[in-house]
C-alpha positions in Angstrom: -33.7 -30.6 -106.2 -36.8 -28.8 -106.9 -36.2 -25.5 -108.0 -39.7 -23.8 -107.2 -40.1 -21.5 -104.5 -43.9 -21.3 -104.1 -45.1 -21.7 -100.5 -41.1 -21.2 -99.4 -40.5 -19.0 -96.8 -37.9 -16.3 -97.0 -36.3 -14.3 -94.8 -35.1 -10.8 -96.0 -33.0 -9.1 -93.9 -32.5 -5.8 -94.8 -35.3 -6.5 -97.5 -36.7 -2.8 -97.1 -34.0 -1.2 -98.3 -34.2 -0.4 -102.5 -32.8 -3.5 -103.6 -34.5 -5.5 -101.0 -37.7 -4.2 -102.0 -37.1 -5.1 -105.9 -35.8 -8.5 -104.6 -38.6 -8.9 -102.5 -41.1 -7.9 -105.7 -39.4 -10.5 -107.8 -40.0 -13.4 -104.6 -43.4 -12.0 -104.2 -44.1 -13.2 -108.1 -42.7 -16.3 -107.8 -45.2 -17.3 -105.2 -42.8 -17.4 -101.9 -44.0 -16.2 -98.6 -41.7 -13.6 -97.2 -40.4 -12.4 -94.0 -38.9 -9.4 -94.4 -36.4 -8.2 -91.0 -35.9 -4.6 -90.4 -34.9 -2.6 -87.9 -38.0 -0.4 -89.3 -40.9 -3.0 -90.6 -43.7 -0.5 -91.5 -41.3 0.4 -94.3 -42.1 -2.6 -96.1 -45.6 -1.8 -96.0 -45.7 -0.3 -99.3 -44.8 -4.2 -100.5 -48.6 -5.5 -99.3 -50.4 -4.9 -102.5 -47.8 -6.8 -104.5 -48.5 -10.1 -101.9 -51.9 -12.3 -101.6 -53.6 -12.3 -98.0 -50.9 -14.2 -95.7 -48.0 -14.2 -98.5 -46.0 -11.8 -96.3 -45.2 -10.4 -93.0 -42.8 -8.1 -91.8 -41.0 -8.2 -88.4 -39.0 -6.2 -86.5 -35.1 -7.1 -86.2 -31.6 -5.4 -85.2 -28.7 -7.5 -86.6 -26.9 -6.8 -83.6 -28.8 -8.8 -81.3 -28.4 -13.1 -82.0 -32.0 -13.6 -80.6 -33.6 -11.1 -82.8 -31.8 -12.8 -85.9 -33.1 -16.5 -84.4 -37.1 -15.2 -84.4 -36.6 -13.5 -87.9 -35.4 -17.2 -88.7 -37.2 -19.4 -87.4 -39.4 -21.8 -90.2 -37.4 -20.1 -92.9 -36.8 -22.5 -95.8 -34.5 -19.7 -97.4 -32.4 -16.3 -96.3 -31.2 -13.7 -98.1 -29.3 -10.9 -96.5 -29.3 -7.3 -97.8 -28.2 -5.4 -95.5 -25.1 -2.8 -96.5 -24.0 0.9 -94.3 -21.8 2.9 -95.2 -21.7 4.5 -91.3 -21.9 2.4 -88.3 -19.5 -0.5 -86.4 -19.2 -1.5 -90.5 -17.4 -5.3 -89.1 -20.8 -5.9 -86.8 -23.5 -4.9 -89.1 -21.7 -6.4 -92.2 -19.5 -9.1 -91.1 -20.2 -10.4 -88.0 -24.1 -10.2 -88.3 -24.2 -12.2 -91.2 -22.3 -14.8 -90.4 -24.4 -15.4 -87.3 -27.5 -15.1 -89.5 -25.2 -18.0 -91.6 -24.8 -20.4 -88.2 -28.3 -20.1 -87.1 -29.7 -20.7 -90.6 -27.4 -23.7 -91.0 -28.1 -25.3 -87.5 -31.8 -24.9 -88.6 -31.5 -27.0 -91.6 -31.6 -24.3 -94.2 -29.6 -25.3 -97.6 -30.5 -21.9 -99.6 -28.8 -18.7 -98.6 -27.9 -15.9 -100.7 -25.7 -13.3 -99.2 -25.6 -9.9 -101.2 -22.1 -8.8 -101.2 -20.1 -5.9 -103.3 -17.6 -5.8 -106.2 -15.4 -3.6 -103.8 -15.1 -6.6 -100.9 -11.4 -6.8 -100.0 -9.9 -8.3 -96.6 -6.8 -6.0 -98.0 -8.9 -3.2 -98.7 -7.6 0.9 -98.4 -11.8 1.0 -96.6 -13.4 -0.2 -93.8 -16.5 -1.0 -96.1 -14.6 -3.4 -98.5 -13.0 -5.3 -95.4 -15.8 -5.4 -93.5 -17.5 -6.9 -96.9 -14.7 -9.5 -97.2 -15.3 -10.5 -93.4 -19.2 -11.0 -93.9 -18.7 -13.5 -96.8 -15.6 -15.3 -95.2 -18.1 -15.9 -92.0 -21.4 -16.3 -94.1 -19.4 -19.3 -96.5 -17.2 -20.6 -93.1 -20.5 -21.5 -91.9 -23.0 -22.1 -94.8 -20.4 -23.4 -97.9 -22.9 -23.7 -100.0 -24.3 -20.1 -99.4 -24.6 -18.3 -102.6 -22.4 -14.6 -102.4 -23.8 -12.0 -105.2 -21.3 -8.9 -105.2 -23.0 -6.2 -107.5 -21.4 -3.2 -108.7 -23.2 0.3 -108.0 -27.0 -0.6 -108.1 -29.1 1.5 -110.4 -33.2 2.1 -110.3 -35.5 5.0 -110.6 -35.5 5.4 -107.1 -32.0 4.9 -106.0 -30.1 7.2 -104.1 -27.2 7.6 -106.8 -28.8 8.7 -110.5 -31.3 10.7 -108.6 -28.6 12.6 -106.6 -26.9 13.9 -109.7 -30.4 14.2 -111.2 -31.2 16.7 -108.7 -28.0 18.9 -108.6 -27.9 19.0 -112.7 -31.3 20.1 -112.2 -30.5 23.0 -109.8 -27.5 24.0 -110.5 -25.4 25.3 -113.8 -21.7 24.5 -113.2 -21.2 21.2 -110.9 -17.8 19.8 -109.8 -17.2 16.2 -110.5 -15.1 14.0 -108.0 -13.3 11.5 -109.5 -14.3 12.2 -113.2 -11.9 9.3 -114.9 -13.8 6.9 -112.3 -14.8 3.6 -114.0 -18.3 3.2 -113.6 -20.1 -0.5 -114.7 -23.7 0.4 -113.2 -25.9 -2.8 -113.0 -29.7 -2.3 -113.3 -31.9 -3.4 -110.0 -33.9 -5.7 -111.5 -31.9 -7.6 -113.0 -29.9 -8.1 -109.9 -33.3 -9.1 -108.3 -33.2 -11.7 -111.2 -30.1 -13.1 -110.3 -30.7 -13.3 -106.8 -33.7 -15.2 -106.9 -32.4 -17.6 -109.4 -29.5 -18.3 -107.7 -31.9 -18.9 -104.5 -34.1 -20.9 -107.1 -31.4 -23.4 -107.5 -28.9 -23.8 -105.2 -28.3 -27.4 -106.8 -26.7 -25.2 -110.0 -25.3 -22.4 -107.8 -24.6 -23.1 -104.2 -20.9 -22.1 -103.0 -20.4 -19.8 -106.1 -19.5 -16.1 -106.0 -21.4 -13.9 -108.9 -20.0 -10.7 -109.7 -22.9 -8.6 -111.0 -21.9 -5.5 -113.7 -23.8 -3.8 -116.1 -23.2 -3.9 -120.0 -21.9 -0.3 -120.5 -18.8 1.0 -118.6 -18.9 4.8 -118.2 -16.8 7.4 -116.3 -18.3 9.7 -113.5 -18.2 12.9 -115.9 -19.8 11.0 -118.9 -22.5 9.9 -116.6 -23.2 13.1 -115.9 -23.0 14.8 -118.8 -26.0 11.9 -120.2 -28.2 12.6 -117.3 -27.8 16.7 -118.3 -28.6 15.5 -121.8 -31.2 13.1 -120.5 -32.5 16.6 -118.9 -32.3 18.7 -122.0 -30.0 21.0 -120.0 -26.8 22.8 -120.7 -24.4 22.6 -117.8 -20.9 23.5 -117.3 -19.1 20.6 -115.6 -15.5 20.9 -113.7 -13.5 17.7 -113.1 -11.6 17.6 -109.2 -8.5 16.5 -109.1 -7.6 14.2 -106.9 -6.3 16.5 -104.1 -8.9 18.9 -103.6 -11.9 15.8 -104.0 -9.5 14.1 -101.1 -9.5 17.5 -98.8 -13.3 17.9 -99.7 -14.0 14.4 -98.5 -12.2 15.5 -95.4 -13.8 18.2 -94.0 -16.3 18.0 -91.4 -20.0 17.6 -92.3 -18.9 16.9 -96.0 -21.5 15.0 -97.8 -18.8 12.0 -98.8 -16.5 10.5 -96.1 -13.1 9.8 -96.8 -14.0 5.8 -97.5 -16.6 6.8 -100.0 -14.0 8.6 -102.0 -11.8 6.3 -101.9 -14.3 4.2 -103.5 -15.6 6.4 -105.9 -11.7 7.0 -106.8 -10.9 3.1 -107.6 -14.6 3.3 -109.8 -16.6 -0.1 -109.7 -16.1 -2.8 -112.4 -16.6 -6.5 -112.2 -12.8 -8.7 -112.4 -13.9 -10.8 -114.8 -12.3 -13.7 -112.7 -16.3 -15.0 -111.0 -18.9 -15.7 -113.4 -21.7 -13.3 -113.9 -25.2 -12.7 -115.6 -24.6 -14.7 -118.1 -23.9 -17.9 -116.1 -27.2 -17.4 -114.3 -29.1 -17.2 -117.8 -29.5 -12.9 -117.7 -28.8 -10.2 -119.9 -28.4 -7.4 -118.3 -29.7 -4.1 -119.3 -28.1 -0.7 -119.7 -28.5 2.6 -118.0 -29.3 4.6 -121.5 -32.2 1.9 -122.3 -34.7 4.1 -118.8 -32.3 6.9 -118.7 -34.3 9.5 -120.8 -38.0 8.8 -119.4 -36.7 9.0 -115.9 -35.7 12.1 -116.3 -38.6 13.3 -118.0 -39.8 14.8 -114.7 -36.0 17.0 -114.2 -37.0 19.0 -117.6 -38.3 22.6 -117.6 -41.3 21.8 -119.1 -42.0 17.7 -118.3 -42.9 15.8 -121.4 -43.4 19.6 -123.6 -39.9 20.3 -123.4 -37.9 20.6 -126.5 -35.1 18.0 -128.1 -32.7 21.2 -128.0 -30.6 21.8 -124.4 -32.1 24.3 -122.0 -29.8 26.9 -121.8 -31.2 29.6 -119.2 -31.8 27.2 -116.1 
C-alpha cells in the first residue's frame, strides 16, 4: 500500500487545538490536503501560510452532533481525531464522538484513522478523563480495527499550556508550592508526536490496529521540573512541596484552578508502561525537554538575552 499522502484528504478534528496545529504543520509538508473540524474554524487560520492555494480548508463542526461529523467527513481519504477536555460530558466528547466519527469513516470506505488517545486511558480509572479515554478507543477500534490509537504522555511545545504555566508563576513569584512534587513526569516533545502521528497515518499497512504509547527520553518529577525552568530563568526561587492532603483540599475548593480529576492525575504522574511499542517502532527518536528548555525561556529573564549565567536573586 502506497504510503504517500500527497493529494490525500484529511480530516482533523480538533486539529486547532496545539497538537493539532503541529500535526496539521507536519500533513501540510507532506503535501496532504486538510480539513480541519472545529467547533471554532477561524482558529486555524493562522495555518494558511504554511498550505498552497486550495491545500486546506477549515469547517465548522461540534462533535456532538452525527451530521456535523458526516459533512466534516465526507471525501476524506484519512481522519485523525484530536480532540481531548478536561471539563464537559467527558464520555460524549471523548468517547462516544469518536466512535461515531470511527462508524461513519468506516461505512465511507476510509482504511486510515488515527485516534490520539492518552497514557492515562483506563476503563478502571480513579477519573472520569481516563475512562472516558478508554471508552473512545474501545468504540473508535470496535468500529474501525485497524484504526491506529497514539496515547502520548503530557505533550510539551513552546506554546503549550503546561511549561508556560510554571514559566509564568516562576517568573512572578519567589516561593511557589508544588502539588504533587514526587510526580513522575516522562514529557514527550510536540513534534515528534506530530512525527509519529503522520507516520503511523502514512502506513497503516505497517501500523493499522496498533496502540503506540508516546513518552519522552527523560523522566523527571514535578519539583525538578520546576526547579530547571527557575534555572532555565536565571532565577532564585524558594520552592515548597504539598503534601498530599492539603494539594487534595486545594483541588477541592471552589474556583480552584485544578479539579479534583486533574490532581488525581497529576498525583499518579505520567509514564509510558512499556507494555505497547513506542517511538522507536515508528522509526523516531524522541527529544528531550532540556535540548529548547533554555532558549524558551530566554524571554522569562530580567534582562532577555543580556542577563547573566548567575541566578537572579532580587525578583
Amino acid at each position: 500500500m502506497n504510503g504517500d499522502l500527497r493529494g490525500r484528504l484529511v480530516t482533523l478534528f480538533g486539529g486547532d487545538g496545539f497538537i493539532g496545529t503541529y500535526v496539521a504543520a507536519t500533513l501540510l509538508a507532506r503535501g496532504a490536503r486538510l480539513r480541519i473540524a472545529s467547533r471554532n474554524p477561524s482558529r486555524a487560520h493562522r495555518l494558511r501560510p504554511l498550505a498552497n492555494l486550495g491545500q486546506m480548508q477549515a469547517v465548522r463542526c461540534d462533535i456532538t452532533r452525527e451530521p456535523d461529523i458526516a459533512a466534516a467527513l465526507s471525501g476524506a481519504q484519512a481522519v485523525v481525531n484530536l480532540v481531548g477536555a478536561f471539563a464537559g460530558n467527558l464520555d460524549l466528547l471523548m468517547g462516544h464522538a469518536p466512535g461515531t466519527m470511527a462508524r461513519l469513516s468506516a461505512a465511507a470506505g476510509v482504511d486510515r484513522f488515527v485516534h490520539v488517545s492518552a497514557t492515562a486511558a483506563d476503563p478502571q480509572g480513579a477519573t472520569a478523563y481516563a475512562r472516558a479515554k478508554a471508552l473512545g478507543e474501545r468504540l473508535v477500534r470496535e468500529h474501525q480495527p485497524r484504526a491506529v490509537v497514539v496515547r502520548p504522555t503530557i505533550v510539551f511545545g513552546r506554546d503549550d499550556g503546561f511549561i508556560t504555566m510554571f514559566a509564568r508563576l516562576i517568573r512572578r513569584f519567589r516561593v511557589l508550592p508544588v502539588f504533587g512534587p514526587d510526580a513522575p513526569l516522562q514529557l514527550v516533545y510536540v513534534d515528534d508526536v506530530a512525527e509519529a502521528i503522520a507516520t503511523a497515518l502514512e502506513h497503516p499497512e505497517r501500523h493499522g490496529g496498533e496502540i503506540f504509547e508516546l513518552g519522552g527520553p527523560d523522566t523527571l518529577t514535578m519539583l525538578e521540573l520546576n526547579e530547571r525552568i527557575a534555572r532555565a530563568q536565571r532565577r532564585r526561587r524558594t520552592f515548597v512541596p504539598m503534601p498530599d492532603a492539603a494539594s487534595g483540599l486545594f483541588a477541592s475548593l471552589p474556583g480552584s484552578p485544578m479539579s479534583r480529576d486533574q490532581w488525581l492525575m497529576l498525583k499518579a504522574g505520567t509514564r509510558v508502561s512499556g507494555s505497547w511499542p513506542g517511538f522507536a517502532e515508528l522509526g523516531i527518536t524522541p527529544r528531550p525537554l532540556d535540548l529548547f528548555l533554555d532558549e524558551w525561556m530566554v524571554p522569562y529573564r530580567r534582562h532577555g538575552r543580556f542577563a547573566t549565567k548567575n541566578p537572579d536573586y532580587k525578583r
